[in-house]
C-alpha positions in Angstrom: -35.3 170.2 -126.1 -34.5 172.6 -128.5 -38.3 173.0 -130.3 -39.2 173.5 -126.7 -36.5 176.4 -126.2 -37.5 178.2 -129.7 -41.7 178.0 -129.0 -40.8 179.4 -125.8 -38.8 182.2 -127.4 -41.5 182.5 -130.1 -44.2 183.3 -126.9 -42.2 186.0 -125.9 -40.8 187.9 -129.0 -42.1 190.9 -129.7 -45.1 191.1 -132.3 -45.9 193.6 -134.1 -50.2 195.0 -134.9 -51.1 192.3 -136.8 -54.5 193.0 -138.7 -56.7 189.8 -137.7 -57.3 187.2 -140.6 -60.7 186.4 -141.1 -60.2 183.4 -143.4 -58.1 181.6 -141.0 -60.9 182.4 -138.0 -63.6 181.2 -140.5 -61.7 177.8 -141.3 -60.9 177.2 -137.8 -64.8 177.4 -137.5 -65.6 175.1 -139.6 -62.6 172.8 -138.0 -65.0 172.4 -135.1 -62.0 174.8 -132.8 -63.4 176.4 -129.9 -63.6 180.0 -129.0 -60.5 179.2 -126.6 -58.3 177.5 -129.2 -59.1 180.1 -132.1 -58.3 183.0 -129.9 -55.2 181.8 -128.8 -54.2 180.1 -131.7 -54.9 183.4 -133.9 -54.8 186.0 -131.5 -58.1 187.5 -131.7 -60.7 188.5 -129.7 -64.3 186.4 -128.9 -66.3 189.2 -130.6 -63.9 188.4 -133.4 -64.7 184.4 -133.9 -68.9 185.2 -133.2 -68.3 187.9 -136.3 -67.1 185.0 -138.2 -69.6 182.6 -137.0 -72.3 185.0 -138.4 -70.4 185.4 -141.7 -70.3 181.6 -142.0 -74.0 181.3 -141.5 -75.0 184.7 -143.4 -73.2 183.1 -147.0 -74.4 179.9 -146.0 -70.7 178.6 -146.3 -70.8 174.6 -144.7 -67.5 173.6 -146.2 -63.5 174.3 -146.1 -63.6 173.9 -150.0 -66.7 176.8 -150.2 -64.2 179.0 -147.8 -61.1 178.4 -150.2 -63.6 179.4 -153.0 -64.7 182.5 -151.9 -62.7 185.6 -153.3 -60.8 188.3 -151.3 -63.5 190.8 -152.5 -66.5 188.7 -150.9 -64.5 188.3 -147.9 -64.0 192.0 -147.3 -67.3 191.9 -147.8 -68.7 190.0 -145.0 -66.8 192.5 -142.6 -68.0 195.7 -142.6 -64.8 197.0 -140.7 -62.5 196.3 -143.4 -59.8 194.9 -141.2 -59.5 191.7 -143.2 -57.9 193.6 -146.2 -55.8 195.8 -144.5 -52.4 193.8 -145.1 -54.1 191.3 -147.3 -55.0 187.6 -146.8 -52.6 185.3 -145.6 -52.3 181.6 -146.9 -53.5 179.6 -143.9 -50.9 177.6 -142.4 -51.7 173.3 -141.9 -51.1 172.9 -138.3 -51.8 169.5 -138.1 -49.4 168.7 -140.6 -46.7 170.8 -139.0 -47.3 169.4 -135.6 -46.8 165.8 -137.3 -43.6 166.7 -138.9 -42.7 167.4 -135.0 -43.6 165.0 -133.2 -42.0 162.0 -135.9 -38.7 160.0 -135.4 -37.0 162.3 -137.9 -38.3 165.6 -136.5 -38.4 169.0 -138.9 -37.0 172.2 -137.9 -39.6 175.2 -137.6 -37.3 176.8 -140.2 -37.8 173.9 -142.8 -41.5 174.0 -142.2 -42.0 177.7 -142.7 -39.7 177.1 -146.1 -42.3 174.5 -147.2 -45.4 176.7 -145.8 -44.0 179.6 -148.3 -43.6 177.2 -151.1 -47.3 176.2 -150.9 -49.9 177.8 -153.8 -51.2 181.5 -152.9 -54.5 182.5 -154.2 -54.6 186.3 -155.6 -53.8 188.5 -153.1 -53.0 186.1 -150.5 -49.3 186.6 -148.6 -47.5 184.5 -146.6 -46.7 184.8 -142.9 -43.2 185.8 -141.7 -41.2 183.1 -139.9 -41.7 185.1 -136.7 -45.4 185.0 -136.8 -45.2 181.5 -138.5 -43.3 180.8 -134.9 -45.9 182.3 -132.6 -48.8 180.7 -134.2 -47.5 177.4 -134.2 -46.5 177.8 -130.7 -50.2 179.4 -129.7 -51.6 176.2 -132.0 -49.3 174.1 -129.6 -50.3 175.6 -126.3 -54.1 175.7 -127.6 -54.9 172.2 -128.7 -52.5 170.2 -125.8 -50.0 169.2 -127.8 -47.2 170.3 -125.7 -46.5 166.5 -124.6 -46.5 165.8 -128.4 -43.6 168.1 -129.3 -41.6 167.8 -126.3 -41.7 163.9 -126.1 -41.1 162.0 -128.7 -43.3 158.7 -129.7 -41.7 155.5 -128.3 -38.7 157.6 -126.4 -40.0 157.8 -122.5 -42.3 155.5 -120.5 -42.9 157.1 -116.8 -43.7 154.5 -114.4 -44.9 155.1 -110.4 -47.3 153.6 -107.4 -50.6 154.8 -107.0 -50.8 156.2 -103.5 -53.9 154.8 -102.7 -53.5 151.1 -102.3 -57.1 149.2 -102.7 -57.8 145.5 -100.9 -59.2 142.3 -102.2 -62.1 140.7 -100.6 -62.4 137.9 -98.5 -65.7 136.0 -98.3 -65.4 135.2 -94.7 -64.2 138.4 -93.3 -65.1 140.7 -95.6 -61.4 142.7 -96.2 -58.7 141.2 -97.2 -54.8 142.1 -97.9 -54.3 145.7 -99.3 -52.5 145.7 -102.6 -50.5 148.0 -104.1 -51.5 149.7 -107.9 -48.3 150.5 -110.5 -48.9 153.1 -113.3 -47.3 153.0 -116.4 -47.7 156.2 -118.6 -46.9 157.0 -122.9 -46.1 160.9 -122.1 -46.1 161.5 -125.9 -49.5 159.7 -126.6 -51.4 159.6 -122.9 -51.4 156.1 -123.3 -52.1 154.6 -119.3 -51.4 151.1 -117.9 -52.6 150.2 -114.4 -52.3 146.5 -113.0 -52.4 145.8 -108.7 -49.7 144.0 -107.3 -49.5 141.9 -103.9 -46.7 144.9 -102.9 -44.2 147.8 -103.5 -41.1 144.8 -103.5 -38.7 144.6 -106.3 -40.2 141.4 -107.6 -43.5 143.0 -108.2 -42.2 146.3 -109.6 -40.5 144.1 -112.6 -43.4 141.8 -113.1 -45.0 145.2 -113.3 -42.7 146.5 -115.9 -43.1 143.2 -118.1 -47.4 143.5 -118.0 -46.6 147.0 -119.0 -44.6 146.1 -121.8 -46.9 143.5 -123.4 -49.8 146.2 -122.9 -47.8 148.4 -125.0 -46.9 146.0 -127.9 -43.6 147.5 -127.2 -40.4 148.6 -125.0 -39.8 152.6 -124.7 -36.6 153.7 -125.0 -35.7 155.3 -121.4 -37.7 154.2 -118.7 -38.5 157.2 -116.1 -39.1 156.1 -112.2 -39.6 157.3 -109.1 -36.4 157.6 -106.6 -37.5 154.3 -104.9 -34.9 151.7 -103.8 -36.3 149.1 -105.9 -35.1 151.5 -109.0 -32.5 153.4 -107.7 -29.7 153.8 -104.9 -28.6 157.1 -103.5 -25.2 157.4 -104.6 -23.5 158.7 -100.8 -25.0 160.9 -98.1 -23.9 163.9 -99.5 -24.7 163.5 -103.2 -28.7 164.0 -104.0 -28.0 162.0 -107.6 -28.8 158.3 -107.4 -27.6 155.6 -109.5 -29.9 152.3 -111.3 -29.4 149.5 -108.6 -28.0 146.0 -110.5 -30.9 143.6 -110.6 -33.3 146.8 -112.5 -30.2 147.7 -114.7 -30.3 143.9 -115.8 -33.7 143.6 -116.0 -33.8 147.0 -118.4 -30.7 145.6 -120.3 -32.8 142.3 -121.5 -35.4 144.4 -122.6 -33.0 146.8 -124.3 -34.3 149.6 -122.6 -32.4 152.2 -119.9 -33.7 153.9 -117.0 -33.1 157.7 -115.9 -35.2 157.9 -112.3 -36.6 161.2 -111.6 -34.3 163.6 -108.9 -35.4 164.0 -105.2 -38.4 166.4 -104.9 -38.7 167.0 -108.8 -42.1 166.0 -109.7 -42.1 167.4 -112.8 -39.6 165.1 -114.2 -42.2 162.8 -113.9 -44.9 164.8 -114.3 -47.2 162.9 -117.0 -46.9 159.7 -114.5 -48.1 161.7 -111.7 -51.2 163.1 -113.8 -51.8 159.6 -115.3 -51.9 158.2 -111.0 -54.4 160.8 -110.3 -56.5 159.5 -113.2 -56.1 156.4 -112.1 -57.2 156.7 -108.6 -60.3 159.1 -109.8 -61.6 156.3 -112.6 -60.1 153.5 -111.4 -59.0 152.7 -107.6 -62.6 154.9 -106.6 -64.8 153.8 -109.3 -63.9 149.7 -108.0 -64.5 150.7 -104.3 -66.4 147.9 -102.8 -65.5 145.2 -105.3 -65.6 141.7 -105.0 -62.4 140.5 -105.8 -60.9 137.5 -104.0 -57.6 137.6 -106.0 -55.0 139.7 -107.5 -56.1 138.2 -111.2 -59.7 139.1 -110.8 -58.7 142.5 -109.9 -57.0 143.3 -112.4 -58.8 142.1 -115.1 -61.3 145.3 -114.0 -58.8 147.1 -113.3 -57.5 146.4 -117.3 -61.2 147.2 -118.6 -61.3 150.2 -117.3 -57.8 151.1 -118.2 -58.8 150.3 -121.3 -62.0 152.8 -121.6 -59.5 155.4 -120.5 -57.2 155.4 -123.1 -60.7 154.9 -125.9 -62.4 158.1 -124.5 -62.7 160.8 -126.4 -62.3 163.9 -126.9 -58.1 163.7 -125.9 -56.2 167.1 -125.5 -59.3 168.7 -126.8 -59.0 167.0 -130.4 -61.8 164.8 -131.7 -59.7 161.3 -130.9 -58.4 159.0 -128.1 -55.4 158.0 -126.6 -54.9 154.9 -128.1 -55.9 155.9 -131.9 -52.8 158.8 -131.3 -50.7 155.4 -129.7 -51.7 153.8 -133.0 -51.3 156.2 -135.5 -47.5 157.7 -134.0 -46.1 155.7 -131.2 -47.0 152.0 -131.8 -43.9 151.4 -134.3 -41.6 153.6 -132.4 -41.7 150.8 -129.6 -38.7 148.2 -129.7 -39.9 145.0 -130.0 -40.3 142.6 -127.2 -37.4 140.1 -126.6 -38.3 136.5 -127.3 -38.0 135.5 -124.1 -39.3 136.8 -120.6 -37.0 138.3 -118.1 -36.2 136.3 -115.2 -34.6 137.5 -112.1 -30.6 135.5 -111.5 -29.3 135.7 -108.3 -25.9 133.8 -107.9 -25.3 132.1 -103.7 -22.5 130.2 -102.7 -23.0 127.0 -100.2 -20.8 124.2 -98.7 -21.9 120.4 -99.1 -22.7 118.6 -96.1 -21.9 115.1 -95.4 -25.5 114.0 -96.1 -24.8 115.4 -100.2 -26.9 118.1 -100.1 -27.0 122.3 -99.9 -28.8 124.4 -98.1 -30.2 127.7 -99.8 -32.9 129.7 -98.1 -33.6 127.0 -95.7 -34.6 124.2 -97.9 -31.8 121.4 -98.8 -31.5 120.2 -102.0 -28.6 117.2 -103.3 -25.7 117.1 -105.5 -23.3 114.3 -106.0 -22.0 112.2 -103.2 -18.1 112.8 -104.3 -18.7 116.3 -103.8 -18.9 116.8 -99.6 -16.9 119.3 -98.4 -17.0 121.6 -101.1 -18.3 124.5 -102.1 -19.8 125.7 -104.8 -21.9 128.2 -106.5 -25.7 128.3 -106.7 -27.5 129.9 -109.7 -31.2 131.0 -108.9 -33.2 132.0 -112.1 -36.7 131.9 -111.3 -38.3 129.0 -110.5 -34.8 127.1 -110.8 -31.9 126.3 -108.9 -28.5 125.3 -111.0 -25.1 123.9 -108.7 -21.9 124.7 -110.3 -18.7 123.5 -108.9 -15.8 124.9 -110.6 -17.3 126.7 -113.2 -18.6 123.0 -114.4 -23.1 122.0 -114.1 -23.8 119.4 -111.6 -27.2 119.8 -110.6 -30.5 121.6 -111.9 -33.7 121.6 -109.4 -36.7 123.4 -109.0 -36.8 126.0 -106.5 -38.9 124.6 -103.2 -41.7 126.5 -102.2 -42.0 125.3 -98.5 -39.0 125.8 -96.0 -37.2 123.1 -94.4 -37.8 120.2 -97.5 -35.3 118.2 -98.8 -35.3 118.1 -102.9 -33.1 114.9 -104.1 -32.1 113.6 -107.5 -31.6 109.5 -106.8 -28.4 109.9 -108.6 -26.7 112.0 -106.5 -27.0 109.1 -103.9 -24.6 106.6 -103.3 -25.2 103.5 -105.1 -23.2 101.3 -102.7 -21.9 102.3 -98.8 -18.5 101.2 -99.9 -16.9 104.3 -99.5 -18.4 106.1 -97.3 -15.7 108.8 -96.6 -16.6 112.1 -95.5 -20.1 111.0 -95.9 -23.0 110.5 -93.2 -24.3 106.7 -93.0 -27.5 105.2 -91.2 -24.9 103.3 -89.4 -22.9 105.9 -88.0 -25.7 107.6 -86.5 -27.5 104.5 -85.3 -23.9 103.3 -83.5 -23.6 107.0 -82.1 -27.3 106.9 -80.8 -26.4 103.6 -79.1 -23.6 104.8 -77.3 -26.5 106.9 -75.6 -28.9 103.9 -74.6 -31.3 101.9 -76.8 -34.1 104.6 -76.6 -32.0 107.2 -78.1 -31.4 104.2 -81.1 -34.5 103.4 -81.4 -35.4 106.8 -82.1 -33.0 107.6 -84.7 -33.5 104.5 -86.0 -37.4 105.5 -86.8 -36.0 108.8 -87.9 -34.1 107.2 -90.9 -37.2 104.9 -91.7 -39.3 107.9 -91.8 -37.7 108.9 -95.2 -37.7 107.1 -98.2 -33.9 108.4 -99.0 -32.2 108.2 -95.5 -29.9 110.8 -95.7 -33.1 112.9 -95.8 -33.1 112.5 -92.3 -29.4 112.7 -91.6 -29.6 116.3 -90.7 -32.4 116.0 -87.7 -30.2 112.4 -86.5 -27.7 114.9 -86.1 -29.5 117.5 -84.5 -31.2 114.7 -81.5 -27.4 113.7 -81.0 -25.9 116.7 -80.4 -28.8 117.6 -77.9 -27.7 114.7 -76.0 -23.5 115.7 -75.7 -24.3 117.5 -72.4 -26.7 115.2 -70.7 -27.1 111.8 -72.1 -29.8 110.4 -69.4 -31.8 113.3 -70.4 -32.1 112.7 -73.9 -32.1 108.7 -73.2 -35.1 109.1 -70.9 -36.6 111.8 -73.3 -36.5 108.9 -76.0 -38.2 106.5 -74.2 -41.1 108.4 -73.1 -41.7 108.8 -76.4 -41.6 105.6 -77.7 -43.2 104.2 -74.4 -45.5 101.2 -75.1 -47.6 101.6 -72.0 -48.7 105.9 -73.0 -50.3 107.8 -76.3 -47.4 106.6 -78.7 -46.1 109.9 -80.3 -44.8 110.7 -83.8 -41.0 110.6 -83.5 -39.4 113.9 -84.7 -36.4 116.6 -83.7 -39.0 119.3 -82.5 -41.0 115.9 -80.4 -37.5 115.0 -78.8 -36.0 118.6 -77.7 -39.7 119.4 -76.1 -39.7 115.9 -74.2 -36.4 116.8 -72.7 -37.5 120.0 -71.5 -40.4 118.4 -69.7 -37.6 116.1 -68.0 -35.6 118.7 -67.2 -38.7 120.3 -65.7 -39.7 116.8 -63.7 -36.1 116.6 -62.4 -36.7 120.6 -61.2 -39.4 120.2 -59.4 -39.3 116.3 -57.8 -36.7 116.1 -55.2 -34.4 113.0 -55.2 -33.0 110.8 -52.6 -29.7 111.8 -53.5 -30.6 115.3 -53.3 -32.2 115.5 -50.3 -31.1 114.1 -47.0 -32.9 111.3 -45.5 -35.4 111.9 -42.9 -34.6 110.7 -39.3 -37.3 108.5 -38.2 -36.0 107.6 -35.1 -38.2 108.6 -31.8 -37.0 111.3 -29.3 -36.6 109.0 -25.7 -37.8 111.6 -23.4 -37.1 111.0 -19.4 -40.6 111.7 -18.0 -43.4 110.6 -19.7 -46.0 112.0 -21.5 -49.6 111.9 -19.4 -52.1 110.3 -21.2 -54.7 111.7 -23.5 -59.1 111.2 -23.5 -59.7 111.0 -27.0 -63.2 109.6 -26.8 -64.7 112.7 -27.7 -62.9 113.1 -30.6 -65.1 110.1 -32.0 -68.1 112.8 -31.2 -67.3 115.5 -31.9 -65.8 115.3 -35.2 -62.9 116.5 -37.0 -63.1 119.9 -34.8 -61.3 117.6 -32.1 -58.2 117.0 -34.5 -57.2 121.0 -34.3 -53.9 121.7 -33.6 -55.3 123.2 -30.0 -56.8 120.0 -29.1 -54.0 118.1 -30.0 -51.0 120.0 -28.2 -53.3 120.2 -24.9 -51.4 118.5 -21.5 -53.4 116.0 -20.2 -56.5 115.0 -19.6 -59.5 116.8 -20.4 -61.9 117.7 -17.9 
């Protein structure tokens, strides 16, 4: 910015011997200023401010009026060097109310300021600074007191935003940790204002629910958002250009909060730099201090995480001034904020998806109906939050609410048929109960049970389907997979598509393993007729002496035993 170039060029200009003004090291005094910030605001030494602290106390002056009071001649007095008078007094410039004029909507120029410092009442023998000396000590002023963030940003124009790098965990009773969580960091670089909230993780959805705490925190929208270079802000533009470019769904999501993001370059932290000082506050005072908490959900957590947030930005002293974060928010940045829209930002994402014959869509897994006349076509699926809207041809024919399980079936009863008249195109109970008994009454039986399972049959359509077409390849083994389940005589088991494809694996597995008759050749039984006949065999020992007599020796032995 250009305030930035000239207080830059003001540190480095050339001064000239510049005798040191007593009055203005005396008032600073009184101000409460530090050694640190009077010497570099006024350019003197530390012996210089202790000689002033001992003239305060030697004329017993308490006051800034008593100090305006006292003459040139008393003044000289008080230093026994003389150095006060050798150019004169100078009428002591209001830094506060220059630094104000600077850090406003409709910002001053240095050289409009030094006009009005000029046109300000000079006692007798007071003078007035040059505008080159009026430059460098507004610039010391700015470097002393911290208020390089306040002349360089202005209020309500940035909000830098990031992830803590330390992720924290919730607690769970019965095991003690639970799921790590992710912290977001929202940061006001011209009044230090810090928001912190935990998220369940790093994902797009989270960083914009993020965004949307942030903003209510804040009363208000900035105008630029700053973010990281993460993919849920930005894309890279190609391989071989660095620059990236706001993906779609967070330029939307900026756009309804009139708001616009700039994300920070590759590997240039300092374009985010207040962020990254606001995270390592964060982590210090926060993340730390609530190591070991007790938190079993994401709301609990964050309702510390918001209290201590909150004693953050209330600390005082801020940027070595004798206020807060938030009372600067307050007093410059609150009414800089746009306003909040009236509504909430809610994620769209626009599908396409064909009709099935049972009158309904599928869209991440889950089925959900439109009218019967429409199967066969397709049409386009709106998804804003929690609800689904069906568009065919530009015209509304459907509204649901988004299903939270997978696989379900969400119907509107006037999307089914109210007679089976015509039936074109569509799937009936009939036709899948007059394909199943083309299979063998099992296979009916079961789809029939299928149907009744649902109080809208063509919620089942869909797994009828799927048990059919299991059975195009080998009818007997999906007929005798059916019947095993729905055998009276065993454990009677619940009838389903997953129940029916493992039964015919376990037949497939029977017919594996147990040889058939018409597999295996029959055996021939028929005794060997043998020309000289076996001699006969004393088996009466074998009644004695037990099993051992069965061997395999005893029993191949020739004749009779001796």
């Amino acid at each position: 910015m250009q305030v930035t170039a000239r207080l830059q060029g003001a540190r480095h200009c050339q001064r000239s011997p510049v005798v040191t003004d007593y009055r203005a090291v005396m008032d600073l005094v009184l101000k409460g200023w530090s050694v640190r910030q009077i010497r570099t605001t006024v350019g003197c030494s530390h012996t210089t401010v202790q000689k002033a602290r001992e003239a305060l106390e030697a004329s017993g002056i308490t006051t800034e009026a008593q100090l305006a009071g006292l003459s040139r001649e008393s003044l000289a007095g008080l230093f026994h060097d003389g150095r006060s008078t050798g150019q004169g007094d100078f009428v002591p410039i209001d830094f506060d109310a220059v630094a104000k004029a600077r850090t406003g909507r409709h910002k001053v120029t240095l050289q409009v300021l030094w006009g009005r410092y000029t046109a300000t009442p000079a006692a007798d023998g007071q003078r007035y600074y040059s505008y080159e000396r009026f430059r460098q000590l507004v610039a010391q002023h700015v470097d002393a007191t911290g208020l390089t963030a306040r002349i360089t940003h202005a209020p309500g124009h940035t909000m830098q935003v990031d992830w803590a790098g330390t992720k924290m965990r919730l607690f769970d009773p019965t095991a003690g940790q639970g799921p790590k969580v992710s912290v977001f960091v929202a940061s006001l670089p011209y009044s230090g204002m810090i928001f912190a909230c935990a998220c369940p993780d790093e994902r797009q959805q989270s960083w914009l629910s993020a965004h949307v705490l942030a903003f209510s925190y804040f009363g208000g929208v900035a105008e630029v958002i700053v973010p990281d270079n993460a993919s849920t802000a930005s894309n890279s533009i190609s391989a071989a250009d660095r620059n990236r470019r706001v993906n779609s769904t967070y330029e939307e999501f900026l756009e309804h909060y009139n708001t616009a993001a700039l994300p920070a370059r590759a590997k240039r932290p300092k374009d985010k730099a207040h962020v990254e000082a606001a995270v390592k506050i964060i982590t210090q005072k926060v993340i730390h201090a609530l190591d070991g908490h007790q938190c079993v959900d994401i709301d609990e957590l964050n309702t510390r995480i918001r209290a201590l947030a909150d004693a953050i930005n209330t600390a005082t002293p801020f940027r070595n001034q004798d206020t807060s974060r938030r009372e600067v928010f307050n007093e410059f940045e609150r009414d800089q904020l746009a306003a909040l829209p009236a509504t909430t930002w809610q994620r769209t994402v626009w599908k396409r998806a064909k009709v099935a014959p049972n009158f309904h869509i599928t869209v991440n897994t889950a089925r959900y109906s439109v009218p019967y006349q429409l199967v066969g076509r397709i049409v386009d699926v709106r998804i804003t939050g929690d609800v689904l809207t069906i568009f065919d041809a530009g015209e509304h024919v459907a509204t649901h609410q988004i299903a939270r399980q997978r696989g379900v079936y969400v119907t509107d009863t006037d999307h089914v048929p109210a007679n089976m008249a015509d039936t074109r195109g569509l799937w009936t109970s009939e036709y899948f109960l007059r394909e199943a008994s083309r299979i063998g009454p099992a296979a009916k039986e079961v789809i029939a049970e299928l149907i009744a399972q649902k109080a809208i049959p063509a919620q089942a359509y869909q797994s009828c389907r799927n048990v059919l077409t299991m059975g195009k390849r080998d009818k007997l083994v999906l007929e005798e997979a059916c019947r095993r389940l729905i055998d009276a005589n065993g454990a009677r088991r619940a009838v389903s598509y997953t129940a029916v494809k493992n039964m015919m694996a376990a037949v497939r597995k029977d017919q594996a393993t147990r040889p058939t008759g018409t597999t295996t050749p029959a055996r021939d039984t028929t005794p060997v007729q043998s020309t000289t006949p076996a001699p006969a065999r004393d088996t009466r020992g074998a009644y004695l002496g037990g099993a051992a007599q069965f061997s395999l020796e005893n029993l191949t032995k020739k004749g009779p035993t001796q």
